[in-house]
C-alpha positions as CSV (number, residue, x, y, z in Angstrom):
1,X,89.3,106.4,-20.7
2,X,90.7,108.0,-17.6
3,X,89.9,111.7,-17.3
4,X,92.9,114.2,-16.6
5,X,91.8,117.7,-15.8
6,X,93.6,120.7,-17.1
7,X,94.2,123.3,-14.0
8,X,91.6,125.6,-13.6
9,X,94.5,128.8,-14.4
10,X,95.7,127.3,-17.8
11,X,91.9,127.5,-19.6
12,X,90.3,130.9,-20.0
13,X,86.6,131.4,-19.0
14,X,86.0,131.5,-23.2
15,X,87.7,128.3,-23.5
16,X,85.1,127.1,-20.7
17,X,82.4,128.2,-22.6
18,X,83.5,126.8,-25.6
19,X,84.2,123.6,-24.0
20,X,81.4,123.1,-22.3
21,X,79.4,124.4,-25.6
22,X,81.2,121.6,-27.5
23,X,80.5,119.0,-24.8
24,X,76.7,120.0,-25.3
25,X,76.8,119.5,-28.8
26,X,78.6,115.7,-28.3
27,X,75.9,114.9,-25.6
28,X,72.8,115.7,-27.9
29,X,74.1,113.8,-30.5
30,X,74.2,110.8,-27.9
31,X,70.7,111.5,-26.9
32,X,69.4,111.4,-30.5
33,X,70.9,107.9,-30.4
34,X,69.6,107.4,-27.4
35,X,66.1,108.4,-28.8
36,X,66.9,106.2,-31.7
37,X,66.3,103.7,-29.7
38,X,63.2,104.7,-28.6
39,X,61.4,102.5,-25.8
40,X,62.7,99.4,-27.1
41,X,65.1,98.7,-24.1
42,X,62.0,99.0,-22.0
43,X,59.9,97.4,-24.5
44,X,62.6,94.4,-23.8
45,X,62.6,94.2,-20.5
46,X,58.7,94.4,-20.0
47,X,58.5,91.4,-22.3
48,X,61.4,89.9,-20.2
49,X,59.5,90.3,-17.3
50,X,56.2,88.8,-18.7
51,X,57.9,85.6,-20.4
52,X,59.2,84.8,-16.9
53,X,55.9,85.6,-14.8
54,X,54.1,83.2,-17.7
55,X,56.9,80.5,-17.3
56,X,56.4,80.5,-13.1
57,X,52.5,80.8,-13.9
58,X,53.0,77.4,-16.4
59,X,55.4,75.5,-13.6
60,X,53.0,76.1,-10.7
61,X,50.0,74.8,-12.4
62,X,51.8,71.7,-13.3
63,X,53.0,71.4,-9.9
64,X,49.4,71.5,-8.4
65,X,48.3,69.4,-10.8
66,X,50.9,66.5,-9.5
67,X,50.4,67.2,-5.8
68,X,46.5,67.0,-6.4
69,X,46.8,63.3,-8.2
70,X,49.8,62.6,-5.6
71,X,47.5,63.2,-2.5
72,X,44.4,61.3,-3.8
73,X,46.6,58.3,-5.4
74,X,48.3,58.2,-1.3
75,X,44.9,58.0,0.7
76,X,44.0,55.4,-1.7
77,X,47.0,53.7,-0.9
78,X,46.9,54.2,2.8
79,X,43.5,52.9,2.9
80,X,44.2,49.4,1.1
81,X,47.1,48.8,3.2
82,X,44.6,49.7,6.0
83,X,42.2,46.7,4.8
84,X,45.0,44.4,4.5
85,X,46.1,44.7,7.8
86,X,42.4,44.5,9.3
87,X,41.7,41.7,7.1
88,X,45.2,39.8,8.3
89,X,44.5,40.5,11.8
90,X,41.3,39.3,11.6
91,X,42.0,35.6,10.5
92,X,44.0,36.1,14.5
93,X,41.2,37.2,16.8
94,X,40.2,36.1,20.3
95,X,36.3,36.7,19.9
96,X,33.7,38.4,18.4
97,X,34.5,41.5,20.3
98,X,37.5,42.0,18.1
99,X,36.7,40.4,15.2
100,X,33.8,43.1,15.0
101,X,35.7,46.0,15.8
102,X,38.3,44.9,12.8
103,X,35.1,45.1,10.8
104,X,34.1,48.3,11.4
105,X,37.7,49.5,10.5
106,X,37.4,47.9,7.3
107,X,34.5,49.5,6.4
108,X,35.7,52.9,7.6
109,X,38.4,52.3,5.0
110,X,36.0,50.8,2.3
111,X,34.2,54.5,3.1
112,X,37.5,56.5,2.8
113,X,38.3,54.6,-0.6
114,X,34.6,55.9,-1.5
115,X,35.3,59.3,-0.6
116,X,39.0,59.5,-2.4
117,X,37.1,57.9,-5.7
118,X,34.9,61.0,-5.4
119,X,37.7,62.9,-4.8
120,X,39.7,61.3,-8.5
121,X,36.5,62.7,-9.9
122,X,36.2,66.2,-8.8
123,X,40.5,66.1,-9.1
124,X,39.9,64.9,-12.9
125,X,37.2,68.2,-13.2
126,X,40.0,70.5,-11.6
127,X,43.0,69.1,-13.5
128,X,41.3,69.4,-16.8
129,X,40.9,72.9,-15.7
130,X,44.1,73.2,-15.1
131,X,45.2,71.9,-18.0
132,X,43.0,74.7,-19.7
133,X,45.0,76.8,-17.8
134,X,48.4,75.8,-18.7
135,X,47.6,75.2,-22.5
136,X,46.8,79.3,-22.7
137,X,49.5,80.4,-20.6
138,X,51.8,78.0,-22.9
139,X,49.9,80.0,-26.2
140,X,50.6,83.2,-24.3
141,X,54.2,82.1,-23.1
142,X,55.1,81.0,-27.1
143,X,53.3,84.7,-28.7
144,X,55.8,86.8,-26.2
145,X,58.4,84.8,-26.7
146,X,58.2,85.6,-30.1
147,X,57.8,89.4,-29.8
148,X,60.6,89.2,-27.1
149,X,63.0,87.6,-30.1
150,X,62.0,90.3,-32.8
151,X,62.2,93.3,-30.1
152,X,65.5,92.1,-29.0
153,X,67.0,91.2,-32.7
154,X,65.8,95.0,-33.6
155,X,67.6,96.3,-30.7
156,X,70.6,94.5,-31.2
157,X,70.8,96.1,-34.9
158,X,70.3,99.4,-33.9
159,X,72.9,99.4,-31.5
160,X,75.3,97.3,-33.8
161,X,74.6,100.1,-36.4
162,X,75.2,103.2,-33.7
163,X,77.9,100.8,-32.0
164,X,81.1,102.9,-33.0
165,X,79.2,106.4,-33.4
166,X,78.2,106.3,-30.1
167,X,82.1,105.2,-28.7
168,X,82.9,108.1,-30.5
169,X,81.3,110.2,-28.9
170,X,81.5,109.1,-25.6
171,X,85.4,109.2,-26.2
172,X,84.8,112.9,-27.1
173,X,82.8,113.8,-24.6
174,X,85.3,112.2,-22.2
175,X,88.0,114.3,-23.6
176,X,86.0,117.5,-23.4
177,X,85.4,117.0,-19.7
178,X,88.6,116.7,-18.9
179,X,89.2,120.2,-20.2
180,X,87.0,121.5,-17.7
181,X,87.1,121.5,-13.9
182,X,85.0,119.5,-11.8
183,X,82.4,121.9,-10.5
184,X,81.4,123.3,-13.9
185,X,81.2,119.6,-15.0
186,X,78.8,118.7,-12.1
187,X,76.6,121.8,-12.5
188,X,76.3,120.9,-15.8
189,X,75.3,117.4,-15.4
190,X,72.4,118.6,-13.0
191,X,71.4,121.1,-15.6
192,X,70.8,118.4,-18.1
193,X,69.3,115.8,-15.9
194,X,66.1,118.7,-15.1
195,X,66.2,119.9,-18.3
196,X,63.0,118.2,-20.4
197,X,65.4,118.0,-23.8
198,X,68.8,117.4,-22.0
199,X,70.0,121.0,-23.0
200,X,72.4,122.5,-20.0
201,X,74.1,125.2,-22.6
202,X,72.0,127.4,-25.3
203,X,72.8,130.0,-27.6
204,X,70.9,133.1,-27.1
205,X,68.6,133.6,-29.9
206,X,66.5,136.2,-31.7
207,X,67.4,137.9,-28.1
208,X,65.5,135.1,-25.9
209,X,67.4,131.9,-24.3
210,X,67.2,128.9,-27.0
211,X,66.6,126.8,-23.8
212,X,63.0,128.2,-22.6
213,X,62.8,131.3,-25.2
214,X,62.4,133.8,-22.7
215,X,63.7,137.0,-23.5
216,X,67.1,138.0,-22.4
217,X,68.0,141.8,-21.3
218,X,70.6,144.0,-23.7
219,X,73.1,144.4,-20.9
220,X,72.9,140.5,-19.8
221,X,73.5,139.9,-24.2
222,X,76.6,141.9,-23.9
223,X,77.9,140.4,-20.7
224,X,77.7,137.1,-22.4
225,X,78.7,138.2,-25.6
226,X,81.7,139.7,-24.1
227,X,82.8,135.7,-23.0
228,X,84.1,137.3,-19.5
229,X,82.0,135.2,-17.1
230,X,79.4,132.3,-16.8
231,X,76.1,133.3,-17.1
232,X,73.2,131.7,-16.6
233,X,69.1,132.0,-17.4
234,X,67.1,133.2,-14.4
235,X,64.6,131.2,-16.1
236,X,65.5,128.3,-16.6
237,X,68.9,128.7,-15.1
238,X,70.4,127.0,-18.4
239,X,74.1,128.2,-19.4
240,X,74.4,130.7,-22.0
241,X,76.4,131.1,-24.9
242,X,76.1,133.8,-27.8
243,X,75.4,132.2,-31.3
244,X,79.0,133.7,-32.7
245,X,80.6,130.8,-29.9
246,X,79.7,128.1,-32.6
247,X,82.0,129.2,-34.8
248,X,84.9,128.3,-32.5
249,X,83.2,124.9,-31.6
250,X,84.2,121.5,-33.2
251,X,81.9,118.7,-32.9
């Protein structure tokens, strides 16, 4: 909803005070939604997070498990074709000379085959590990999936049942700013965003601030009873109302 601001000259300072009272009152009830929700959004995205990290985890362990076998299964291959070829060339040689030096290549390759059966071994040791591996990060990956459903289906239904409150009040609150100038609307937005309960505009009560209950001078009481000009804590530096204001409020 596009906000159009009423002139500064054509609201009294009251009707600020009022406003801004009423805008107060909207807000809080869109933080107690807010609440509501609690930490499941983070709750959400934490388990978000984690199914993802456990799915990379799963894929790379899979992935070393096939370039392990692939590398051992290739110098085993490399080394046969190496015999072949020394064994072909050898039915073609000139002298000894040669036909001794083919020999020792062969068995250099007889050696290697050795060494990359060794090699299948400790690769069957590591992959079995691996495996290990995979099968509880696959246990892990299928528990947190799990949670992640239930968190995210008892989100959804909390803010499928706070859904058209919540537009509400947003439209309200909309409204009400666009009753009150720009530079009361942006001190009061820093106001909330310091205060610890998201209250920018108190009533004064049992003569302290209802923000941070410190007490509040007679004179100050009737300058802000009297509605003439803003006035704020020198506390907590929270807007003040007095408690008749309310009655002139509607949520």
């Amino acid at each position: 909803m596009e906000k159009t601001r009423v002139p500064e000259t054509e609201i009294s300072i009251e009707e600020k005070l009022r406003a801004l009272y009423g805008l107060q009152l909207v807000d809080s009830e869109i933080d107690k939604i807010k609440i509501l929700r609690g930490e499941l959004p983070l709750e959400v995205q934490d388990l978000e997070d984690e199914v993802a990290g456990l799915e990379t985890r799963i894929n790379n362990l899979k992935d070393e498990v096939a370039g392990l076998e692939q590398a051992v299964n290739l110098e085993i291959t490399e080394s046969l074709a190496h015999i072949k070829k020394y064994e072909d060339q050898q039915n073609n040689v000139r002298n000894n000379r040669e036909y001794d030096s083919l020999s020792k290549e062969i068995e250099f390759q007889t050696l290697e085959i050795e060494l990359s059966n060794k090699k299948i071994k400790e690769f069957n040791i590591q992959t079995e590990e691996k495996r290990a591996l995979v099968a509880d990060a696959e246990a892990a990956l299928t528990e947190r999936a799990g949670d992640l459903d239930n968190k995210r289906k008892e989100l959804d239904e909390i803010i499928e049942d706070t859904r058209k409150e919540e537009e509400n009040l947003l439209n309200q609150s909309v409204e009400i700013e666009a009753r009150i100038e720009e530079r009361l609307i942006t001190a009061y937005k820093r106001i909330r965003l310091n205060a610890r309960n998201g209250l920018a505009v108190v009533t004064v009560k049992r003569d302290a601030c209802g923000g941070c209950f410190n007490q509040i001078p007679p004179q100050r009481q009737l300058d802000i009873k009297s509605r003439k000009k803003i006035i704020v804590c020198e506390y907590c530096g929270r807007i003040l109302v007095d408690d008749e204001i309310i009655g002139g409020v509607t949520e």
